[in-house]
C-alpha positions in Angstrom: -68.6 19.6 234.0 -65.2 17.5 234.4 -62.0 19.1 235.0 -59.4 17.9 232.4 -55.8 18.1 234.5 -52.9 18.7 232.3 -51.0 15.5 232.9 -47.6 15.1 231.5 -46.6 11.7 230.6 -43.4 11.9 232.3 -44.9 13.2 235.6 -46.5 11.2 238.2 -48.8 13.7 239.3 -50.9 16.4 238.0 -49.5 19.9 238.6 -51.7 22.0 241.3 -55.3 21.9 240.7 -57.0 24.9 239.0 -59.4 27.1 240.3 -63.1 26.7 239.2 -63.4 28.9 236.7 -61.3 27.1 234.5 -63.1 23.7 234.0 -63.9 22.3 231.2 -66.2 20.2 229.2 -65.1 16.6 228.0 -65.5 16.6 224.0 -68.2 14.1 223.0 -71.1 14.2 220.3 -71.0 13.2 217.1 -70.3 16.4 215.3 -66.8 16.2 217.7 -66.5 12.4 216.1 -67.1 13.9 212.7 -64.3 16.3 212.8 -62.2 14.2 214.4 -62.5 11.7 211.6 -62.2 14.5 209.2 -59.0 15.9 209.9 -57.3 12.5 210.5 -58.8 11.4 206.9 -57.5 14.6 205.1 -54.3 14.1 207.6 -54.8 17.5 208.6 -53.2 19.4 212.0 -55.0 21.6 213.9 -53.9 23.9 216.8 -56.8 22.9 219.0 -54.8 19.7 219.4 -50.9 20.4 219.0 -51.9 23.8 221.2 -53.6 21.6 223.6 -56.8 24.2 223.5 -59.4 24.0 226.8 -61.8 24.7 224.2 -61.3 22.2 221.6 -64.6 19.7 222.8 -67.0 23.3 222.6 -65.3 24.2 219.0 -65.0 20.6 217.6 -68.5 19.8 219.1 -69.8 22.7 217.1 -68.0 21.3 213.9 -65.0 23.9 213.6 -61.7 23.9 214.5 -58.5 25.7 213.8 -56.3 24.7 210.9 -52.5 25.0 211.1 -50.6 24.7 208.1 -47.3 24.2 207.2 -46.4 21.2 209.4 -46.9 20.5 213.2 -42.4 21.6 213.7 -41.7 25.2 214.8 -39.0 27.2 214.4 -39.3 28.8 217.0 -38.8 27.7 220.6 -41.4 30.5 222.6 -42.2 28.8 226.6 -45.2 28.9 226.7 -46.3 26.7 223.6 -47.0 22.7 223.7 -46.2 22.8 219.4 -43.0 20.9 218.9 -39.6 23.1 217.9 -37.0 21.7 215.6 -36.4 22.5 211.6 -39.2 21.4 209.7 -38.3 18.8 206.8 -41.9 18.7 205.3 -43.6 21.5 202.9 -46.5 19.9 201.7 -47.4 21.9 198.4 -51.0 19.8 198.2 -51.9 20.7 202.1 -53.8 24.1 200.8 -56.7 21.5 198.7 -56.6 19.2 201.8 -57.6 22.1 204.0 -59.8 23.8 201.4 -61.9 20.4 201.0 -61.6 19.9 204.9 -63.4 22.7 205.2 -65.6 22.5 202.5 -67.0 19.4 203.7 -67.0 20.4 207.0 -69.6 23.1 205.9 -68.1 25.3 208.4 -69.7 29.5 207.9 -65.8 30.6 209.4 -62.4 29.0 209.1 -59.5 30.4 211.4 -55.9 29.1 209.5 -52.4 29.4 211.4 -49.4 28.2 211.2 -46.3 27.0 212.4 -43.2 29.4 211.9 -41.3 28.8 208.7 -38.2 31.0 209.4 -35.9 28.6 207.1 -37.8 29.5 204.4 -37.1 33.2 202.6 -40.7 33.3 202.0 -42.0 32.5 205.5 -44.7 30.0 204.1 -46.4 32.5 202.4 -46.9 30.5 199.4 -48.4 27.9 200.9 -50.8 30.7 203.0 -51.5 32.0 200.2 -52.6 29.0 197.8 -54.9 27.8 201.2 -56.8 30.9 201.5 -57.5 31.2 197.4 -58.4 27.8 197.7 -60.7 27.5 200.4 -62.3 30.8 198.6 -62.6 28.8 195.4 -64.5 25.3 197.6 -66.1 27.3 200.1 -67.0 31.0 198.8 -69.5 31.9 201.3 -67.0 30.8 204.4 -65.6 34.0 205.9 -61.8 33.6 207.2 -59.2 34.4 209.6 -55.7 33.8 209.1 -53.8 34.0 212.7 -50.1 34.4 210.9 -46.5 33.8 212.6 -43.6 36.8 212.8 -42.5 37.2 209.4 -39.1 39.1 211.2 -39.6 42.2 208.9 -40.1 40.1 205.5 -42.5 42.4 204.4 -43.1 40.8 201.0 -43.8 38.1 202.5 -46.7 39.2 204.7 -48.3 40.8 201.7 -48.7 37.8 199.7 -49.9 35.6 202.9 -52.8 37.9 202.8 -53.8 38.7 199.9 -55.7 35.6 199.1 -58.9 36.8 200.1 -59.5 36.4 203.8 -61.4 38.9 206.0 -59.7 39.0 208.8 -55.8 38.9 209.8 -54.4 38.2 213.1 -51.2 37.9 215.0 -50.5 37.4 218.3 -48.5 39.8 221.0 -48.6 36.9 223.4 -47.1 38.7 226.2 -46.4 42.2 227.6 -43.0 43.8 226.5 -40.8 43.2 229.6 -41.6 39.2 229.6 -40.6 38.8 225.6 -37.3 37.8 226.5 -38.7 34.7 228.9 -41.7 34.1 226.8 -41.0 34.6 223.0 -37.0 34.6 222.7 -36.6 35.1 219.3 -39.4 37.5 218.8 -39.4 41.6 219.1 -42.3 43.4 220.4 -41.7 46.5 218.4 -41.7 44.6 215.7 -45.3 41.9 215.9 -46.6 45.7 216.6 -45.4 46.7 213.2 -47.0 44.1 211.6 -49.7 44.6 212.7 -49.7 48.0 211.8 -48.9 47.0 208.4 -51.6 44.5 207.6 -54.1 47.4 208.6 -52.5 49.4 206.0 -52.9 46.9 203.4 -56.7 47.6 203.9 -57.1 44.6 206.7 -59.3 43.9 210.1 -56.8 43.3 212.2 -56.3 41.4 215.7 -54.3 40.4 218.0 -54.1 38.0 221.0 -52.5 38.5 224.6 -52.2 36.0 227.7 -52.2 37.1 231.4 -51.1 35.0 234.4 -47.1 34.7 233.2 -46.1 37.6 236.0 -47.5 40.9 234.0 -48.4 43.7 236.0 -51.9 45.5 235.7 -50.3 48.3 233.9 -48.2 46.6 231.7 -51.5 45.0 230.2 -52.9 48.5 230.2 -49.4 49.6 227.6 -50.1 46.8 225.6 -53.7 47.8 224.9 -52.1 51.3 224.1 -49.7 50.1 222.0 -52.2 47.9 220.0 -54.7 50.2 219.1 -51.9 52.9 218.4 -50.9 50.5 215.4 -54.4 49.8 214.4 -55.6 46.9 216.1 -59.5 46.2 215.4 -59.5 43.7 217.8 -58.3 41.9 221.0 -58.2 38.5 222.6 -57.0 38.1 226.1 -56.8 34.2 227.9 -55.2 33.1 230.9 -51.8 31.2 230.0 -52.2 27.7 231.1 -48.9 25.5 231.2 -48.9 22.6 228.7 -46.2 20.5 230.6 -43.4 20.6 233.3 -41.2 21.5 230.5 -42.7 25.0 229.8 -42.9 27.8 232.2 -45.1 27.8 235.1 -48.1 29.5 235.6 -47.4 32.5 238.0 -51.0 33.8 238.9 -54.7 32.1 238.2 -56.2 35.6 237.3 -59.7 36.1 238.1 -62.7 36.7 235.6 -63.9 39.8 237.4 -59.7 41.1 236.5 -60.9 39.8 232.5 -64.4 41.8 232.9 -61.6 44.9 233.7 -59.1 44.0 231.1 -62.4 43.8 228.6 -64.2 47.2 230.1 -60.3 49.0 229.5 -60.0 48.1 226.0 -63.3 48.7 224.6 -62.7 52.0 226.5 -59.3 52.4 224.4 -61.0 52.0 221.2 -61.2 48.3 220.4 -63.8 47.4 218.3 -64.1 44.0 219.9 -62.6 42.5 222.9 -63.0 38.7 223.7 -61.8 38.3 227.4 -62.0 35.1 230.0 -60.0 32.7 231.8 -60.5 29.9 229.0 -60.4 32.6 225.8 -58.2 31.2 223.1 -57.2 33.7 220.0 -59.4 31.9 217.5 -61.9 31.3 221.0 -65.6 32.9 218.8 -63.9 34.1 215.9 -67.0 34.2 214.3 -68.1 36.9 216.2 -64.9 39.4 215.2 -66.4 39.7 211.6 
């Protein structure tokens, strides 16, 4: 195995080096080559690159990967995430059959879609969400799919059409601990992603959500989080270690251990979790497959 440093191109050396357990495999093989050429033909995005995933060579080399939709521009401007911020001037109203035949062709048996956040838009997106999912149904019908959706800041209307396409699983990430929101996602509100959330399980949806650790949470404040997750209905959680994309985002306080993610993993099964995907290199859509 070959540790990948994160290297910005404006710095002249790598950050501090990583511990171990968080090495990673170069991507190679030809069913990485053929998904590569795949999403540049269809000029699709994908998180696994704009999100600069650890796991991208393992998903890619199986041929998946993570669709995002709506442009590679978001609104928002969290810390943590290497996706560029600034007011998206594309909607692409034929990206939905690009993805769909993507990921037709791609034969994959689960998709996980995300996006970008649209807050210009009084919709959210959700039109475009919506026509991708249908569409990808209509191509692919026996793919199985997850949606990982952005904030929708209380546009209610709006989450209910960007799942009610036909996908069997809805997601949407916590990200962080309530006390670190203000540092980590500025123009988000945890009460609120929790009511979402709650929400999209009323509509009659599995529901999950993701959470990174090393960005200065304490033990118990992972532990409330868990609480407050399964009190809105969360089916099922996620939990990575936050790894900075460049010099420009915030640093990594704490390299957490996987015996601390074998803990995190053992409390929230005990909680009520159906499913809880915990490790140092565990991404949101990291075995999606497996949520079902």
């Amino acid at each position: 195995m070959i540790e990948l440093p994160i290297v910005d191109k404006n710095e002249k050396e790598p950050r501090k080096k990583k511990p171990d357990w968080l090495r990673v495999k170069l991507p190679i093989g030809e069913d990485f080559k053929r998904v590569r050429r795949l999403v540049d033909e269809y000029k699709l995005h994908t998180i696994c690159e704009s999100g600069s995933c650890p796991n991208m060579g393992e998903c890619w080399g199986a041929g998946t990967a993570t669709f995002m939709i709506l442009g590679n521009t978001c609104t928002r401007s969290c810390s943590f995430c290497a996706v560029k911020t600034g007011r998206p001037p594309e909607y692409d109203e034929d990206e939905p059959r690009r993805v769909a035949e993507a990921i037709k062709l791609m034969q994959v048996k689960h998709a996980v879609l995300t996006s970008v956040n649209r807050d210009e838009r009084k919709d959210r997106g959700a039109e475009i969400w919506y026509q991708t999912v249908r569409l990808t149904k209509e191509l692919a019908p026996t793919t199985t799919i997850e949606t990982l959706i952005p904030d929708v800041r209380a546009t209610w209307d709006a989450l209910a059409r960007m799942v009610e396409g036909g996908q069997e699983v809805v997601s949407h990430n916590m990200e962080t601990v309530e006390s670190l929101y203000r540092k980590i996602r500025p123009q988000a509100k945890y009460a609120r992603s929790l009511e979402q959330i709650k929400r999209t399980k009323e509509m009659g949806y599995r529901t999950k959500s993701g959470v990174m650790v090393g960005l200065g949470e304490t033990k118990d404040e992972m532990l409330k989080i868990m609480d407050d997750l399964v009190e809105n209905k969360c089916d099922v959680l996620t939990i990575g270690q936050y790894l900075q994309p460049t010099k420009m985002h915030v640093e990594v306080a704490e390299f957490v251990h996987p015996d601390v993610f074998a803990m995190y993993k053992e409390e929230g099964l005990r909680r009520g979790f159906d499913y809880v995907e915990s490790g140092p290199l565990v991404r949101s859509s990291y075995h999606a497959e497996r949520h079902l």
